[in-house]
Every structure is written in C-alpha cells, then in structure tokens.
N, CA, C and O of each residue as an XYZ file, in Angstrom:
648
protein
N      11.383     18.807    -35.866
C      10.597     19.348    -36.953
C       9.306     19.913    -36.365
O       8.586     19.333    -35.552
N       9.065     21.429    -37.021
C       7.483     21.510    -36.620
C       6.521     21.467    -37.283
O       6.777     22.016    -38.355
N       5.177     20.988    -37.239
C       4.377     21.053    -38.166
C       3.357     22.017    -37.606
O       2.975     22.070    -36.437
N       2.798     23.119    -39.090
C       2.085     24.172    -38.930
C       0.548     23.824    -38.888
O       0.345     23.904    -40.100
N      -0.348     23.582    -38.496
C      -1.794     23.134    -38.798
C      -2.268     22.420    -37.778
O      -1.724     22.556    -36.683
N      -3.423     21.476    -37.938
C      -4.526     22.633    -39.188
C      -4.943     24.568    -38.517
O      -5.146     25.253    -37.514
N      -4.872     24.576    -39.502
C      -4.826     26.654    -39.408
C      -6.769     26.539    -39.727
O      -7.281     26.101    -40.757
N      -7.430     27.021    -38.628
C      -9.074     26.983    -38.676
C      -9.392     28.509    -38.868
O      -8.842     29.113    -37.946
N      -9.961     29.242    -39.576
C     -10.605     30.250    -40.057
C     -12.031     29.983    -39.883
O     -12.666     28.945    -40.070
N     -12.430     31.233    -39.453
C     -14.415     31.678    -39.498
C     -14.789     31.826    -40.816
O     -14.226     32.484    -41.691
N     -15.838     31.121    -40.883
C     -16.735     31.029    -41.964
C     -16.964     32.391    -42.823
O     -17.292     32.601    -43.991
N     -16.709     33.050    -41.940
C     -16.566     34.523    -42.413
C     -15.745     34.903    -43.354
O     -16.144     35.731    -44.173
N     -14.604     34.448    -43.426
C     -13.609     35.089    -44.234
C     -13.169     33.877    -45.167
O     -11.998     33.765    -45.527
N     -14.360     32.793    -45.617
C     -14.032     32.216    -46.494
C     -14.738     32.447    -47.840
O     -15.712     31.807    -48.235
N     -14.088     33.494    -48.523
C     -14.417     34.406    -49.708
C     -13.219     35.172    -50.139
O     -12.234     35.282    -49.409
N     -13.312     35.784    -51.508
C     -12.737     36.123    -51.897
C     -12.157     37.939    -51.488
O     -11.039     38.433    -51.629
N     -13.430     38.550    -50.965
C     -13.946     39.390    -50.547
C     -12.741     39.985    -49.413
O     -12.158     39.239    -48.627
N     -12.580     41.004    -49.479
C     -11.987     41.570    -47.836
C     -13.126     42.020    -47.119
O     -14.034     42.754    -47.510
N     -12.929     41.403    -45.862
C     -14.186     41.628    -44.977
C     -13.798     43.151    -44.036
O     -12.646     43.320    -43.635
N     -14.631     43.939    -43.826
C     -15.318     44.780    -43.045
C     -15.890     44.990    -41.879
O     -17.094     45.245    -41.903
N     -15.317     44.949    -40.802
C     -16.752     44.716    -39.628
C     -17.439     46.249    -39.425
O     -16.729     47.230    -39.206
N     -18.647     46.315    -39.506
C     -19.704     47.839    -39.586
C     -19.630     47.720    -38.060
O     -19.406     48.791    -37.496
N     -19.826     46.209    -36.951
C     -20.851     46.293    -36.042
C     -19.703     45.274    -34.908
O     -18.662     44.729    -35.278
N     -20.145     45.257    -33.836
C     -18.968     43.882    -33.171
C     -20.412     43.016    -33.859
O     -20.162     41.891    -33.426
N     -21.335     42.908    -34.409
C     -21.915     41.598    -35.421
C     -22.336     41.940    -36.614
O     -23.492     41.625    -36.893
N     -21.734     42.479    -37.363
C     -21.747     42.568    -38.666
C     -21.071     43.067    -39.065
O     -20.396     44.016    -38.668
N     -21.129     42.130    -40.606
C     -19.189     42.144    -41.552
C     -20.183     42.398    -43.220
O     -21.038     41.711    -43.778
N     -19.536     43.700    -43.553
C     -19.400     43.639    -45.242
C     -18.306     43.298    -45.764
O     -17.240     43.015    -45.217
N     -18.667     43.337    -47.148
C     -17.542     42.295    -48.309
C     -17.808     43.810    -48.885
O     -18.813     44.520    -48.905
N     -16.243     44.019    -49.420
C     -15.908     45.264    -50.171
C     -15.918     44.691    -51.768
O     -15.357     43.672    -52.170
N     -16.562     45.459    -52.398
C     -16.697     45.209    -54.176
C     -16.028     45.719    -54.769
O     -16.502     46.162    -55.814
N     -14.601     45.968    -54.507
C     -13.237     46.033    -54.915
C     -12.183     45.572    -54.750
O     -11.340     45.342    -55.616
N     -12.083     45.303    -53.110
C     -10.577     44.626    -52.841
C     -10.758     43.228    -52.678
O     -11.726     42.768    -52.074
N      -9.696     42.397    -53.291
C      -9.689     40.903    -53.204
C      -8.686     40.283    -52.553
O      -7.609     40.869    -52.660
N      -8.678     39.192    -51.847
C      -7.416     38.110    -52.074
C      -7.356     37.724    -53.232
O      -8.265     37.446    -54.014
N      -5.443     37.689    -53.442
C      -5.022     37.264    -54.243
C      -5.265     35.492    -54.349
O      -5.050     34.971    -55.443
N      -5.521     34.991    -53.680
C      -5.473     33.598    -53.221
C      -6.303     33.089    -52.211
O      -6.235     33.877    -51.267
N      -7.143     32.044    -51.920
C      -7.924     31.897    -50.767
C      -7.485     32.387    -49.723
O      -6.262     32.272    -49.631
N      -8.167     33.088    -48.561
C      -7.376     33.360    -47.524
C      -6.264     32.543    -46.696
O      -5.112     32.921    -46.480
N      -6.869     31.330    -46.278
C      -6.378     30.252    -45.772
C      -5.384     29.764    -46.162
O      -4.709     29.221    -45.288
N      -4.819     29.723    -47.652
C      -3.671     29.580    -48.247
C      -2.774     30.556    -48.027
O      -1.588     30.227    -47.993
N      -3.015     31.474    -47.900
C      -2.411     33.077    -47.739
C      -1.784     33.007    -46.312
O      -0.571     32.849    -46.171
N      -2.475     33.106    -45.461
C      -2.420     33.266    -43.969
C      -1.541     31.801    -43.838
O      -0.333     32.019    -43.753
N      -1.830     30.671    -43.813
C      -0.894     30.104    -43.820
C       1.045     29.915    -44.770
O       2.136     29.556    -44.328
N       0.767     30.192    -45.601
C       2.096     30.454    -46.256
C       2.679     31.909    -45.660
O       3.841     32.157    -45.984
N       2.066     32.790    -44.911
C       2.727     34.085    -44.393
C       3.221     33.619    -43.143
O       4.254     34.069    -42.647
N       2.365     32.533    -42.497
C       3.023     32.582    -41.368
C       3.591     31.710    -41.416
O       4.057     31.734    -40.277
N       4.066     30.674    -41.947
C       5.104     29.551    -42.401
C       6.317     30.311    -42.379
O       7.258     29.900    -41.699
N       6.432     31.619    -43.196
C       7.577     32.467    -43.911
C       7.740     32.740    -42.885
O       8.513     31.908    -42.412
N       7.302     33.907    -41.714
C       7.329     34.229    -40.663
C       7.817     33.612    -39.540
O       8.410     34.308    -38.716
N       7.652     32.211    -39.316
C       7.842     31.532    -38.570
C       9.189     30.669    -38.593
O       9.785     30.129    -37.661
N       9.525     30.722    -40.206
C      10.913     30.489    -40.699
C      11.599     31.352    -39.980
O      12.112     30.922    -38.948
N      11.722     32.319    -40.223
C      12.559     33.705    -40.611
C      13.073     34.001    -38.637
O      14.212     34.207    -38.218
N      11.730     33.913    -37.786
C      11.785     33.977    -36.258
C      12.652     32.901    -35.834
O      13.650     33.030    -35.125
N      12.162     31.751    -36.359
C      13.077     30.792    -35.771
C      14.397     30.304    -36.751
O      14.867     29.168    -36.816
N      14.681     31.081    -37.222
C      16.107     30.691    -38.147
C      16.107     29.436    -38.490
O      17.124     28.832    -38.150
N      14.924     28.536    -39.323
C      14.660     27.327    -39.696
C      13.880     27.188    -40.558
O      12.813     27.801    -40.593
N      14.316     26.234    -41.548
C      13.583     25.459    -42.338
C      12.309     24.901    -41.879
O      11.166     25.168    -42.249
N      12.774     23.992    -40.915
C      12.029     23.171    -40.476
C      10.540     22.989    -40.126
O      10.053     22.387    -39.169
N      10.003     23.575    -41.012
C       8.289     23.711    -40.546
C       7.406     23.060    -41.636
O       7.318     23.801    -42.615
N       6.839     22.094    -41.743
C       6.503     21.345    -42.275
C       4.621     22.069    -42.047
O       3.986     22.189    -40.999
N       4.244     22.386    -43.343
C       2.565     23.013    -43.404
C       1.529     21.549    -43.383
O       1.729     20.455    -43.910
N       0.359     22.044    -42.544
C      -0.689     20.833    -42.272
C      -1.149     20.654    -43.991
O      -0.921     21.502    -44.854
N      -1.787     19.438    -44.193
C      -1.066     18.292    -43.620
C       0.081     18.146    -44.297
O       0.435     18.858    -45.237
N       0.939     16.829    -43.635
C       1.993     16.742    -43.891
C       2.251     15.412    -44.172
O       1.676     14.546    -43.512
N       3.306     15.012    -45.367
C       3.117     13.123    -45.498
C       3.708     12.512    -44.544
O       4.537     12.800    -43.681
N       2.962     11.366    -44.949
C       3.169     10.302    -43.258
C       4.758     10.190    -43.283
O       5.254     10.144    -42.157
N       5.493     10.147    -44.161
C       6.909      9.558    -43.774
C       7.400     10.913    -42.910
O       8.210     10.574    -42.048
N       7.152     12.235    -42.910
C       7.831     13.083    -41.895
C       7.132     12.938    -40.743
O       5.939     12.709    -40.544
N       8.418     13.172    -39.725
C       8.019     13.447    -38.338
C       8.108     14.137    -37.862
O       9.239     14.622    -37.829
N       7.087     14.759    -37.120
C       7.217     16.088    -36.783
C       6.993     16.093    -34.955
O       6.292     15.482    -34.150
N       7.856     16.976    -34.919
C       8.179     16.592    -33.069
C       7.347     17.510    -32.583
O       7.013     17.062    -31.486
N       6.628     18.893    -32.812
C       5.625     19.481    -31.890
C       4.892     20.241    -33.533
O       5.448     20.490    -34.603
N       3.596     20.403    -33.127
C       2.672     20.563    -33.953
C       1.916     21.902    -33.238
O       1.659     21.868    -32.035
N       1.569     23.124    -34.093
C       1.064     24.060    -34.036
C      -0.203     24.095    -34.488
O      -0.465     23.751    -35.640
N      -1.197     24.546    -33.570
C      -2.762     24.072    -34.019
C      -3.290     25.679    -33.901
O      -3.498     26.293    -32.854
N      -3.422     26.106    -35.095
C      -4.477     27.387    -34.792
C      -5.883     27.777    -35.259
O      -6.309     27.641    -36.405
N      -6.709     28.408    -33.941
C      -8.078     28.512    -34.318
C      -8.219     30.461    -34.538
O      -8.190     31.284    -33.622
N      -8.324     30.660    -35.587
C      -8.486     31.977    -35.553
C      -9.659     32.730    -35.576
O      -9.967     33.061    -36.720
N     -10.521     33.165    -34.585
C     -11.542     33.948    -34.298
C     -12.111     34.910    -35.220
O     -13.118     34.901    -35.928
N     -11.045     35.863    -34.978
C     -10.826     37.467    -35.830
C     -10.000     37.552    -36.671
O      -8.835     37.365    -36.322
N     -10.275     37.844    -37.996
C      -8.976     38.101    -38.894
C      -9.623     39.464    -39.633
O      -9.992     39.100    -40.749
N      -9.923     40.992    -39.431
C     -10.458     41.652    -40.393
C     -10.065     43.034    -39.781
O      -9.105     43.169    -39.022
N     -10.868     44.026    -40.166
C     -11.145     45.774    -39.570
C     -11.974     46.030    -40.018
O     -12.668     45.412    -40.825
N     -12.098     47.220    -39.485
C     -13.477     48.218    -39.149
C     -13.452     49.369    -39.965
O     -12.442     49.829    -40.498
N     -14.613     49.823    -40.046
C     -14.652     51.128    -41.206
C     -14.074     52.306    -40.363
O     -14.037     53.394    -40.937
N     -13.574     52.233    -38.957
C     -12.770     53.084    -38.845
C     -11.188     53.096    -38.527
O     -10.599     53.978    -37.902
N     -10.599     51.879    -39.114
C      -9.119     51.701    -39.964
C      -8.683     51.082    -38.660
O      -7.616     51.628    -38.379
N      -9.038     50.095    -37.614
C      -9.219     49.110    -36.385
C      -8.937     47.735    -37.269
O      -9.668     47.279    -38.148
N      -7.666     47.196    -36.791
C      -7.457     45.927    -36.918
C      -7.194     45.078    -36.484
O      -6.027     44.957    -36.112
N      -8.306     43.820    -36.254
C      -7.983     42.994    -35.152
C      -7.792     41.349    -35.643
O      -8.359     40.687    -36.512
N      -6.837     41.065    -34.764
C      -6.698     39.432    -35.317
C      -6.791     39.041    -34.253
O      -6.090     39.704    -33.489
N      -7.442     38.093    -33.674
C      -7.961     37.001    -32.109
C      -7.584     35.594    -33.145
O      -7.793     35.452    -34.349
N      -6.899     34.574    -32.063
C      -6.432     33.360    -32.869
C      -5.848     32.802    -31.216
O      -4.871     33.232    -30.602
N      -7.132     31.370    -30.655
C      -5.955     30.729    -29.911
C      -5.207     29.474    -30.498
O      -5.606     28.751    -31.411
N      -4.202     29.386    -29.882
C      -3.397     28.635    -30.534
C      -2.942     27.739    -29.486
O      -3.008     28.152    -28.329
N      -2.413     26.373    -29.755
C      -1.653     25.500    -28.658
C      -0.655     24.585    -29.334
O      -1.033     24.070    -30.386
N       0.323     24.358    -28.981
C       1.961     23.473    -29.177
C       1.434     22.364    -28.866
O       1.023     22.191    -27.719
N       1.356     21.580    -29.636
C       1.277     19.999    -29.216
C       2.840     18.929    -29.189
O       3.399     18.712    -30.264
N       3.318     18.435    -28.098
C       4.434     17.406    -27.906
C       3.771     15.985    -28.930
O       3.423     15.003    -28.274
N       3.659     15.929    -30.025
C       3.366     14.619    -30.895
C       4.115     13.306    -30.423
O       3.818     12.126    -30.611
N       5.167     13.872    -29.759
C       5.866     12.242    -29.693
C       4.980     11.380    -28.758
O       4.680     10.189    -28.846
N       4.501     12.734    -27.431
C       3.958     11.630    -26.396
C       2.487     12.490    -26.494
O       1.827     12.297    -25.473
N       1.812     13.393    -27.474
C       0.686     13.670    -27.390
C      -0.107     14.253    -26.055
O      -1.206     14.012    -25.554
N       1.161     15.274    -25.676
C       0.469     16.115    -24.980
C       0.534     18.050    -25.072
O       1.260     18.619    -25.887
N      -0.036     18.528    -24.443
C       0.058     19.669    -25.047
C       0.624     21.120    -23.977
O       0.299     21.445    -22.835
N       1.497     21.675    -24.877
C       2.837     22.027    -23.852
C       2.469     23.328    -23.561
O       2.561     23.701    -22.391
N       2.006     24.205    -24.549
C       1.467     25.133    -25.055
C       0.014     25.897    -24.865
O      -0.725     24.957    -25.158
N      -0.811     26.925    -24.583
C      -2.729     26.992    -24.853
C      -2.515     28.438    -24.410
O      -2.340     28.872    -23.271
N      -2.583     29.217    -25.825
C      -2.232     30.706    -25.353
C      -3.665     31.335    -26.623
O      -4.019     30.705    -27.620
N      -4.357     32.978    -26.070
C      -4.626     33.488    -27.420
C      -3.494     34.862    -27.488
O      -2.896     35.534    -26.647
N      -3.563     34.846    -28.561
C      -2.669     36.103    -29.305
C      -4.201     36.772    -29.446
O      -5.238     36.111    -29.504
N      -4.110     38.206    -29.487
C      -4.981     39.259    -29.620
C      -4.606     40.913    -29.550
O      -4.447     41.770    -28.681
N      -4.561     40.779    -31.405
C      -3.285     41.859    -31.757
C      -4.662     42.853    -32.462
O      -5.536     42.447    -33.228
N      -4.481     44.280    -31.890
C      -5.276     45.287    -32.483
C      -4.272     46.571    -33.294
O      -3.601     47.307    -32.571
N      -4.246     46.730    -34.622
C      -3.622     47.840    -35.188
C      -4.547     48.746    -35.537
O      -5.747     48.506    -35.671
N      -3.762     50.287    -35.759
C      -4.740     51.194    -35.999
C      -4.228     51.604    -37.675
O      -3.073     51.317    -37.986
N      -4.932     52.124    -38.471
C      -4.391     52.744    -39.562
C      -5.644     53.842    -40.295
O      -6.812     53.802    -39.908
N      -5.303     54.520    -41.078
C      -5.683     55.509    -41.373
C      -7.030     54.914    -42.308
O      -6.788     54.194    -43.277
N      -8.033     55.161    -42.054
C      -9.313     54.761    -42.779
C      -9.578     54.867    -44.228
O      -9.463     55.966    -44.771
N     -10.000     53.583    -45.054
C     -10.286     54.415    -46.749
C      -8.701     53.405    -47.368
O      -8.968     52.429    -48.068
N      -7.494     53.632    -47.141
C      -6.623     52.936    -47.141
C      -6.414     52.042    -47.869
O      -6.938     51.721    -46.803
N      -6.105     50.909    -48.888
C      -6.218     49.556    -48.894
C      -5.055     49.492    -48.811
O      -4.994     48.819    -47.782
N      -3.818     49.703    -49.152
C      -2.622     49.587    -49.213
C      -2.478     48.612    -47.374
O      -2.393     47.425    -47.057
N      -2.539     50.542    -46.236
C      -2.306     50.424    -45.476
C      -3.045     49.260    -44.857
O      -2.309     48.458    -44.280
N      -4.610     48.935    -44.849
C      -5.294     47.949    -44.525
C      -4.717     46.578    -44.647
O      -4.928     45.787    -43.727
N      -3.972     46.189    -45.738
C      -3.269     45.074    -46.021
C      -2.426     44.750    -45.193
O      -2.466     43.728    -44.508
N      -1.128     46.042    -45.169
C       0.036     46.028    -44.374
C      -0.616     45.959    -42.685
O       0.002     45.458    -41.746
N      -1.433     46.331    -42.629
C      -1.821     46.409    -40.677
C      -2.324     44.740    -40.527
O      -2.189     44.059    -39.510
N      -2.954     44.284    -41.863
C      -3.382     42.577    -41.515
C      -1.878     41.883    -41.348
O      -1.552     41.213    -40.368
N      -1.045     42.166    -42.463
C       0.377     41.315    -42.516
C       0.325     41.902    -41.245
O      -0.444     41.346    -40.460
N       0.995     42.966    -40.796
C       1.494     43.372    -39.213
C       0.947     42.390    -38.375
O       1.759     41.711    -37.747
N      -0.691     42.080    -38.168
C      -1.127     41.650    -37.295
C      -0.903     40.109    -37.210
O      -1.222     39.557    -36.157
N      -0.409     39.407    -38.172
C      -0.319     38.490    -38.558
C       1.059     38.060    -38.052
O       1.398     36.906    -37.790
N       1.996     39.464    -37.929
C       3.280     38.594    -37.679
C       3.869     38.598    -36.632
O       4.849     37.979    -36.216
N       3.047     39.527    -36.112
C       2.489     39.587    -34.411
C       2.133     38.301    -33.939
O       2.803     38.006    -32.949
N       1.174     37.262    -34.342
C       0.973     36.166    -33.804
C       2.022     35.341    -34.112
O       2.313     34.542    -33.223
N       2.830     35.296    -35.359
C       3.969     34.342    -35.786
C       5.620     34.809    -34.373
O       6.576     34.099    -34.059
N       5.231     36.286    -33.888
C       6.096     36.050    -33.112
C       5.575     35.325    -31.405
O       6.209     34.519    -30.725
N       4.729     35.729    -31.216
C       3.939     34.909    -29.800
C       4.266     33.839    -30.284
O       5.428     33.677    -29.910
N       3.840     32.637    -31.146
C       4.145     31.370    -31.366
C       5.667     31.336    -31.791
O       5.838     30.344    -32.500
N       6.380     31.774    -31.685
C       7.994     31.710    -32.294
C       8.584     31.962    -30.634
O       9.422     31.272    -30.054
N       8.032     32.876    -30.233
C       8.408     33.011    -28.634
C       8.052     31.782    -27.817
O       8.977     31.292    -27.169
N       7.019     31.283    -27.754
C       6.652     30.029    -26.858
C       7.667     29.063    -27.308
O       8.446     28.614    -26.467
N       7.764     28.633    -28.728
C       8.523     27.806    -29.080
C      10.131     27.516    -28.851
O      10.683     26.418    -28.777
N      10.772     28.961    -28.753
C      11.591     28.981    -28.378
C      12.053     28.646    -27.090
O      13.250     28.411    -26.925
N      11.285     28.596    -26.196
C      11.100     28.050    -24.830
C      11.161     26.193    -24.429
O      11.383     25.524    -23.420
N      10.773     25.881    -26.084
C      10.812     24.388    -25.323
C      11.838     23.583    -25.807
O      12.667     24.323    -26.335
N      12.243     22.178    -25.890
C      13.475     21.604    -25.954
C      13.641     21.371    -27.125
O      12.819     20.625    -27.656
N      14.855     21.971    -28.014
C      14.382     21.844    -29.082
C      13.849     20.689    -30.140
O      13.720     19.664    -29.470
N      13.434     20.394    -31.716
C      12.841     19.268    -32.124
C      13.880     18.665    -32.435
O      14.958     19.254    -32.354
N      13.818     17.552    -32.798
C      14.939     16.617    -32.901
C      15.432     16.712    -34.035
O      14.682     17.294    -34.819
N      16.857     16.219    -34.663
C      17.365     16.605    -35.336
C      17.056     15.728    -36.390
O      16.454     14.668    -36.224
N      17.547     16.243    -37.710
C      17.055     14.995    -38.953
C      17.432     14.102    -38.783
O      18.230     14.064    -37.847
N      17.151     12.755    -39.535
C      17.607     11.572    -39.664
C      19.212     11.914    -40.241
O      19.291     13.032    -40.748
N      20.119     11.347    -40.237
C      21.437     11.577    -41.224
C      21.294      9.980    -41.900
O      20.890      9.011    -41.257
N      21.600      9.957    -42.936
C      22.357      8.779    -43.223
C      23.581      7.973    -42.846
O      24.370      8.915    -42.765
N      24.178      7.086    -42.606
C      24.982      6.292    -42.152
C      25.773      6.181    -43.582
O      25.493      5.953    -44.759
N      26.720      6.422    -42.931
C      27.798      5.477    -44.341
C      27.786      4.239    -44.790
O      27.503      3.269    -44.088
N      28.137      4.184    -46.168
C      27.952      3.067    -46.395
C      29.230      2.193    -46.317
O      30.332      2.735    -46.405
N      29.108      0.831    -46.153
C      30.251     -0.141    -46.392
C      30.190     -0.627    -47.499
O      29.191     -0.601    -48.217
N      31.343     -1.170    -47.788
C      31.632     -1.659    -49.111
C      31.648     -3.693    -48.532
O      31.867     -4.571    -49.367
C-alpha cells in the first residue's frame, strides 16, 4: 500500500486566489479566477487520481491515513513552486522522497522541476498547463516507484471452519 502525504504547500498559495508571479519575488492574486476548492485539497486529490491511473492501482491511501491501514512506502511532498507568470511561464518545483515505513528508511530524495509555456491572458489554458505540470510530477514519483519492490499485498481472509 502507498500512502500519499503530508503534501506541504507555500504559504503563498494558501488562498482562494490564483497566484501570479510579476517578479522571481513577487506574487499577485487575480480578482477573478478562483479555486474551486482549497488548493491543497485539489493538488492532492489530482495527484492521488494520477498516481492511480500511472500505477494501475488502487492502492494509495491520502495523508493522513487510519491507524488500522498499513502502508508499506509513504510519499512525502514539499512543494516550493506551484503558479505562472504574466508572461504564460509555468512552474511547479516540489522535492519529494519515498519513505520504506516498515523499517523507516528512505529509498527515494528527488526534486521534480516542471516549466510549461502557454499563451498569456488565458485562464482556461493557465489551468490546463498547472494540471500538465502537476502530472508531470505524478509521473517522476510513479517512475521512482515503479523501481522498488513492490508493496505488500492485502491482508486476505482465511476461511472459515465450521
């Protein structure tokens, strides 16, 4: 089983707001376009889906997760950059590392650092270049993963006797 979390976002993009960068240090909030949903909820349920879909599995259990599941390697991401630029530049920076939970060590310590371009003014396209960039990192982490042994299989039940 894998578990997705905790997923860490910049203080920056905790608003409703789609952020802007004018400057490499400064970010406006547009007074039109919104998340539908906190970001953090968003970004994590996309890349849950994503991460399904790469690895032909259920099996991904979102941070946190209840104590009775076990989860055999754990995905920890810190995401830097999640936004674009007023000239249609989209960048997502996010390092990330695989943790082995059984014996608590860590298998994994990579950054993903995905830049799309799209046509400026946009929101449509602006959206679609964040999903893009987004599933860009769900495949780097779907690629590493695929590399290691896989997680263990469910519990089954035992038959019963009479």
């Amino acid at each position: 089983m894998y578990g997705l979390g905790p997923i860490e976002l910049p203080a920056y993009l905790d608003r409703n707001e789609l952020a802007t960068r004018v400057s490499p240090t400064e970010v406006t909030y547009s007074t039109t376009e919104r998340w539908a949903e906190p970001l953090a909820a968003t970004f994590t349920a996309v890349l849950l889906q994503d991460l399904c879909v790469l690895l032909d599995t259920n099996r991904i259990l979102p941070y946190p997760w209840a104590s009775g599941e076990r989860v055999d390697y754990q995905i920890e991401i810190n995401v830097l950059q999640f936004d674009d630029d007023v000239s249609g530049n989209t960048r997502l920076i996010a390092r990330w590392r695989v943790r082995d939970v059984r014996n608590a060590t860590y298998l994994v310590a990579k950054e993903t650092n995905v830049a799309k371009s799209r046509a400026p003014g946009d929101s449509s396209a602006r959206v679609a270049a964040l999903s893009d960039a987004l599933r860009d990192l769900g495949q780097d982490i779907a690629e590493a993963l695929r590399r290691l042994p896989a997680p263990a299989a469910p519990p089954t039940s035992a038959p019963r006797r009479k």
